[in-house]
N, C-alpha and C positions, 0 to 999 in steps of 0.2 A: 504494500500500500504506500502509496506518494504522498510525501507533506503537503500541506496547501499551500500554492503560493503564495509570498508575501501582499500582492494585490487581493486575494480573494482573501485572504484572512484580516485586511483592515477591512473589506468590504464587512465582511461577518462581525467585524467587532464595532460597527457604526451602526449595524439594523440592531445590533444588543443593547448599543446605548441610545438608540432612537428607543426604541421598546421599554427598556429603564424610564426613558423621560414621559413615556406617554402613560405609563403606569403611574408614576408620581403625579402626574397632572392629573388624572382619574380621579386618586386617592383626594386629592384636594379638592376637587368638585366634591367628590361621595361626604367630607366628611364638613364642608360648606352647608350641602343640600342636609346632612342629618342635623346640622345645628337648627335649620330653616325650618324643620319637620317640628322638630321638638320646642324651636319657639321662632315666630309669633304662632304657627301652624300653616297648614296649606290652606285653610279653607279664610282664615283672616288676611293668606296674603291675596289670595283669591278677590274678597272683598279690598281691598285697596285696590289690586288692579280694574276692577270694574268702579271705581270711585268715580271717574271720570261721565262715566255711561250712564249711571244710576242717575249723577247729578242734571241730568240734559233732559230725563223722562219728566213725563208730570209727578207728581207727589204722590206717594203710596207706591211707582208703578217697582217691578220687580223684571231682571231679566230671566229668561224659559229656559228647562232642559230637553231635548226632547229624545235623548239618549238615556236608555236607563241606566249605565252605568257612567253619565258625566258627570255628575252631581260628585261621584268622586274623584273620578280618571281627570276630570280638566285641572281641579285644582293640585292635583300632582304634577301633572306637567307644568303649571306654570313655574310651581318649587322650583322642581328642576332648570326652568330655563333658570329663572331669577338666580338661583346656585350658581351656573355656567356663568353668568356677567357679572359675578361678584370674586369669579375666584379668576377671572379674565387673569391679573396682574401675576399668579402665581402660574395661569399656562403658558403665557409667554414669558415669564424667566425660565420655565424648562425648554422653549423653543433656541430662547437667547443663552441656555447653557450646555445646548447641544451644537449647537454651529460656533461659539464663542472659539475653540480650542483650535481651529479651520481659520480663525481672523489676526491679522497683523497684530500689533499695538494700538496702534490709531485707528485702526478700524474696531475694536473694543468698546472704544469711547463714544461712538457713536449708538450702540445697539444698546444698549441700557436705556439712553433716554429715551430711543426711540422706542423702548418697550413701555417705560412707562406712558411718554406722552401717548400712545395708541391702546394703552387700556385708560386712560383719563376722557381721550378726545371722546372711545365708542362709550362709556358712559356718561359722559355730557350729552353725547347724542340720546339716549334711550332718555335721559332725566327731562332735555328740550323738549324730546317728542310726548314725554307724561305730561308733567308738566302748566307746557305752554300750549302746544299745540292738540293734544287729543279735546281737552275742557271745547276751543270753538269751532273744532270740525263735527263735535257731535252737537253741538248748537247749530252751528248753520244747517247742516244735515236737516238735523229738526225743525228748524222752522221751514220747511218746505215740505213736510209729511202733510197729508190732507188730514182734513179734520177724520175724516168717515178711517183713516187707518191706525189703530192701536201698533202701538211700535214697542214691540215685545222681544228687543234680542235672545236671538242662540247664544246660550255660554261659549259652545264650541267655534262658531264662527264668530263669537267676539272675543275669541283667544287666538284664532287665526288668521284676523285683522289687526290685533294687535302688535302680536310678535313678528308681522309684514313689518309693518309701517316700525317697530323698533331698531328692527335690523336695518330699514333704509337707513333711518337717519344715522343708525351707530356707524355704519360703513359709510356713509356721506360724510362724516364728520372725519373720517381719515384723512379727509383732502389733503391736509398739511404736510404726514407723514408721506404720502404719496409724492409731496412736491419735491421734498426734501431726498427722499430715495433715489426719482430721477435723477437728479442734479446731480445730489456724493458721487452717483455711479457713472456719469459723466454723459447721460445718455441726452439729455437738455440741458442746455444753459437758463441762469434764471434771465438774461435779457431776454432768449426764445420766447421762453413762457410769457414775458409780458407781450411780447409782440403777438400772441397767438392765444392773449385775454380775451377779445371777442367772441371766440371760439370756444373758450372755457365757460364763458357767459350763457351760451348758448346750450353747452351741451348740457349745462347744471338746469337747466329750466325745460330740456328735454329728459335728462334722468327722471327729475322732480315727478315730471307729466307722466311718466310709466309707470313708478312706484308708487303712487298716491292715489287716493281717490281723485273722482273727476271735478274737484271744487277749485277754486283759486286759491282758497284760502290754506291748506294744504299744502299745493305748490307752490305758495310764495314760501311758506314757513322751513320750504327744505330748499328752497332753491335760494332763495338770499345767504341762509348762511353759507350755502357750501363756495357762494361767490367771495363772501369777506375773507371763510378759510382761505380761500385758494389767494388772498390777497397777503393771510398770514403766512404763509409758504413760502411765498417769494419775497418775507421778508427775514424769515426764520432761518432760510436755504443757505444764504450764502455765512454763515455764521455756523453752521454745523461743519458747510463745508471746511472754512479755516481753524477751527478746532480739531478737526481731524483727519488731516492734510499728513503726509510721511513726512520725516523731517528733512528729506530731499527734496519735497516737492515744497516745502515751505522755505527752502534756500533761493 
């Protein structure tokens, strides 16, 4: 029997510590979600996430199950997600501690912040979209329901408009980290990007348009920020770049 090459045995020993890492990020999720179980509970985080919807009905009204097992099953999955974007911070430091050993010096210095600023940005984004935004899109919604129709939300499908529209904006709110990425890696310059602002204008009011309901007021509330981000980006860019430049290239 033949030894393994030396190529095929770092191959083997990178899917071991990819595996390691994806295990620990598990383990932090599983033991986020058991804190969540055990308090405030699923069924009160349940009731905050519908905080928004409940407040838009008329008085008294209540939103429907019409699954006999959602009553339970929904407000577990929401635990669950809410787990996953709280322990965001500790799966990318197992991303950023699996590729870290693969990056220069300087290039070190860059992947922490951007670990954190991109668990901060995606929950600013999901905090935006609770918040600010969901309270007057299920108001304006509602005031164009006719009288003659009782507006009785599905739990399920208002768990599966929710966690849409959270993921837009938490990924929307990336824009910075995205701008910052191109640039370090050399693939656009930040003057490009300003010259090729109109276009960023354009396509953030076209993402906005797909991901959102069909209201204005929706897609301004995702299409504006992602325009300022992208305005933070090209201001943030070139300062990541010169902090972590080689020290020949900084010659």
């Amino acid at each position: 029997m033949t030894d393994n090459a030396p190529g095929e045995e770092t191959f083997i020993s990178h899917l071991i510590e990819l595996r390691d890492r994806l295990v620990k990020a598990i383990i932090g999720i599983g033991i986020v979600a058991a804190a969540l179980f055990a308090w405030p509970g699923p069924s009160q985080i349940y009731d905050f996430i519908a905080r928004p919807m409940i407040a838009s009905l008329p008085v008294g009204s209540k939103m429907i199950a019409t699954g006999v097992i959602s009553p339970f099953l929904v407000p577990m999955k929401v635990t669950l997600v809410i787990a996953i974007i709280l322990a965001l911070p500790w799966v990318f430091y197992q991303l950023w501690a699996f590729i870290a050993p693969g990056l220069y010096a300087h290039e070190k210095r860059l992947v922490l912040p951007l670990v954190v600023s991109s668990s901060a940005l995606f929950m600013s984004g999901v905090a935006f979209c609770y918040f600010l935004v969901f309270g007057k899109v299920f108001k304006f919604i509602g005031d164009f329901a006719p009288q003659s129709i009782a507006v009785t939300p599905d739990i399920e499908n208002y768990l599966d408009f929710v966690m849409s529209m959270c993921l837009a904006f938490g990924a929307a709110f990336e824009v910075p980290v995205v701008v910052v990425i191109l640039v370090r890696m050399g693939i656009v310059s930040v003057q490009k990007l300003k010259e090729l602002r109109p276009y960023a204008v354009v396509t953030a009011f076209v993402f906005a348009a797909i991901v959102t309901p069909p209201d204005a007021v929706s897609m301004l509330a995702l299409a504006v920020p992602m325009c300022l981000l992208f305005e933070l980006g090209l201001i943030v860019a070139p300062m990541f770049v010169k902090a972590t430049q080689a020290p020949e290239e900084a010659v």
